[in-house]
N, C-alpha and C positions, 0 to 999 in steps of 0.2 A: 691230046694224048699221043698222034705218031710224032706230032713234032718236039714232044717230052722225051721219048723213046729212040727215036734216030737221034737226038741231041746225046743222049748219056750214053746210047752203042759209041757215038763216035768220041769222047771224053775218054769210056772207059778204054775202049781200043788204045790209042793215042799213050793211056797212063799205062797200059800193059805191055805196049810195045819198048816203052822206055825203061821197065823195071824186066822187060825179057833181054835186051842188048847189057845192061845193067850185072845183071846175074850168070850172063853167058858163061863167063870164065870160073867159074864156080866148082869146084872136082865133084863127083857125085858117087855118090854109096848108098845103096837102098835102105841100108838097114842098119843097126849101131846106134851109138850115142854121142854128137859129136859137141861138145860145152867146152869151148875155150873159155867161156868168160862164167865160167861158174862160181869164182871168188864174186863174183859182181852181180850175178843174178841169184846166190843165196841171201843175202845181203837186200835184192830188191823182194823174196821172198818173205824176208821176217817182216816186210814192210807191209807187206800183203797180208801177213796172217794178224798185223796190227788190226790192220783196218776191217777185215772180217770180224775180229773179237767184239775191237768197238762199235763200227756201224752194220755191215752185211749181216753178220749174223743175229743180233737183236731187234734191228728192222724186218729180216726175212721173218722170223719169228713171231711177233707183234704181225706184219700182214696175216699171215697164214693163220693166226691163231682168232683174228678178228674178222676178216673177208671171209665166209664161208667158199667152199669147196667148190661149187657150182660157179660162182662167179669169179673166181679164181681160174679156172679152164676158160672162161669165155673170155676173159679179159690178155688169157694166152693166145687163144684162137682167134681172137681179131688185130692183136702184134701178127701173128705167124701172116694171117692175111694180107695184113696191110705190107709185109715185107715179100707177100709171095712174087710181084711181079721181078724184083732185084733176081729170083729163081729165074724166070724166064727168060732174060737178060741173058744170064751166066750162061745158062744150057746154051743158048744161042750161040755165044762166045765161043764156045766148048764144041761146036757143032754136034751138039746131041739135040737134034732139032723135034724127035717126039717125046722128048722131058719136056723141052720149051711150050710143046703143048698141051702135055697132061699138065704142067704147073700153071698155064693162062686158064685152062678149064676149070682147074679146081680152083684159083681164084676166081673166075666167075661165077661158080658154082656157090661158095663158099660167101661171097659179098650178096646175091641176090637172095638166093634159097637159106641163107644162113644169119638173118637180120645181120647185113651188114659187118657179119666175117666172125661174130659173135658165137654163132653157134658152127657146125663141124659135119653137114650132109653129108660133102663131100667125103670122107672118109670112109662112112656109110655105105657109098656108091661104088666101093673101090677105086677111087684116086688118094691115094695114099699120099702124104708128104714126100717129096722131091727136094732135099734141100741141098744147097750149094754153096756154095760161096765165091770170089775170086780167087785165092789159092787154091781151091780145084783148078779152077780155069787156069791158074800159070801151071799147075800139077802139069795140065791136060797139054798145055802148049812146049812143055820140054823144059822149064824152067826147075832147076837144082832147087832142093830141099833146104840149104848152108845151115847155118849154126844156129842151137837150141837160146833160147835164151825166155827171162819172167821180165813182163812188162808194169810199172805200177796199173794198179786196178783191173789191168785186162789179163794180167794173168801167165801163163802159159803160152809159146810162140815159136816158130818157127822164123826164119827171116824171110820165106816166103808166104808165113801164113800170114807174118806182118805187116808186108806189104800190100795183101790181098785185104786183110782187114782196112789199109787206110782205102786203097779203090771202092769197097763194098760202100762208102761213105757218097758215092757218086751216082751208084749201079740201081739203084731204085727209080724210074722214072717217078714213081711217085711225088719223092723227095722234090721233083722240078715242080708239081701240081699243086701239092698243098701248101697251103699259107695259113697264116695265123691258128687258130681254135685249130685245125686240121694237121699242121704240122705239133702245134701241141700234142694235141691229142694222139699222135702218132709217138711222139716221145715218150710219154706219160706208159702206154700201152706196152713197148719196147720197158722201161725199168719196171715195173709191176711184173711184167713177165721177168723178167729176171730175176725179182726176189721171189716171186712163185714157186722159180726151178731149185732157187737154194734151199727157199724151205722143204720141197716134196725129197729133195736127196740131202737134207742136213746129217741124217745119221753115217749116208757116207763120206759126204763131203767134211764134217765134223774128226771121224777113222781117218782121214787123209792127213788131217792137217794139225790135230791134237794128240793122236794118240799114237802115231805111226813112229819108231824111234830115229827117222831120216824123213819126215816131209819134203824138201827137196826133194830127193832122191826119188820117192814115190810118188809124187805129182809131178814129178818128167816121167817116169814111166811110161804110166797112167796115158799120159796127154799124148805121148807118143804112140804108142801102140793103139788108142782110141783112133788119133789124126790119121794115120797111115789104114789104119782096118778103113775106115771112111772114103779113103781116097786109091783101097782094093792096091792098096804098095804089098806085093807079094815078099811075106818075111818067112816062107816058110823055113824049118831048121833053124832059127835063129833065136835064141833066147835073150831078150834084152836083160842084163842084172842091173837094177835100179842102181848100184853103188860101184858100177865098174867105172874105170879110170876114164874120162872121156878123153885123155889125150894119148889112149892107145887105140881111138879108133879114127878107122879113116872118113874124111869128111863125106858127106851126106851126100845125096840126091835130093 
């Protein structure tokens, strides 16, 4: 396990330092909406809300409606687990060094006391979820916010959150540990949780994207204001308008 964990500290260092020199020249704004390429990201949008109509949203539904409730949490609670150590990582990266350990305890907590990450003690105990990502972590290290843009499947993105999402693909020592049935099963746990989340917010997630008269415009919002409250980006005075011109604002942070 440390030679799991000093391998991926030093990968993910190595990929962040190369996306921090990368990004350096980037001009930075806290706050605004900045979508040059929104002829091209509404367009990967309708593509997105294809692919919800036909598969996300019928499968989220069919799960939920067949997997009772109970096993539905658990089957979250042991994704959440099995990705908590990629937390502890991140904190570390971030030098928030007593996140790094309420998230190793509550994974340990959470895998022993918790049949194997299943069930959710920890929470119980007061160690509450800690979550992260890599794009904190370039947040945390001075790397610019750049330009808004929809990813197929994945949705919503910053071009730092982008990045940080391809790193997170590293940041798990786990990832270096399991094999076979183990790495399945880590996968399987990761997309069930995810049709989980869509089903438990389909009613808003459903308001966003069918009934909203600018879906675009409202799922950048949304995903802005969500990302930045997350990453404590102080917007205060500033109202974002979901339909303002993004090429009257200056580029990001």
């Amino acid at each position: 396990m440390y030679n799991a964990a000093t391998s991926t500290l030093t990968r993910v260092a190595l990929l962040g330092a190369v996306l921090l020199v990368s990004a350096c020249s980037t001009p930075s704004q806290p706050n605004g909406i900045n979508d040059p390429y929104e002829q091209t990201n509404r367009q990967t949008h309708e593509l997105n809300r294809g692919i919800d109509r036909i598969v996300l949203r019928p499968t989220s539904n069919a799960y939920g409606t067949v997997v009772p409730e109970r096993a539905r949490n658990g089957i979250s609670n042991f994704a959440n687990t099995l990705n908590q150590p990629a937390d502890v990582v991140n904190s570390l990266l971030q030098g928030r060094v007593e996140n790094a350990g309420h998230s190793a305890f509550r994974f340990l907590v959470n895998g022993i006391f918790g049949l194997g990450g299943f069930l959710d003690p920890a929470t119980d105990m007061g160690l509450e979820d800690r979550d992260t990502d890599f794009g904190e972590t370039l947040y945390v290290w001075g790397v610019p916010e750049g330009v808004y843009g929809e990813l197929p499947i994945v949705g919503p993105v910053t071009e730092r959150h982008a990045a940080g999402k391809v790193v997170d693909l590293f940041t798990n020592p786990l990832s270096t540990v399991l094999e076979g049935p183990g790495a399945t099963a880590q996968t399987a746990a990761n997309v069930a949780s995810g049709f989980g989340t869509r089903y438990t917010l389909s009613d808003t997630i459903d308001s966003i994207l069918y009934d909203s008269a600018d879906s675009y415009a409202q799922a950048r919002l949304i995903y802005l204001q969500n990302r930045r409250f997350k990453l404590g980006v102080d917007s205060t005075g500033t109202d974002l308008d979901p339909f303002e011109d993004p090429y009257d604002s200056l580029p990001l942070q």
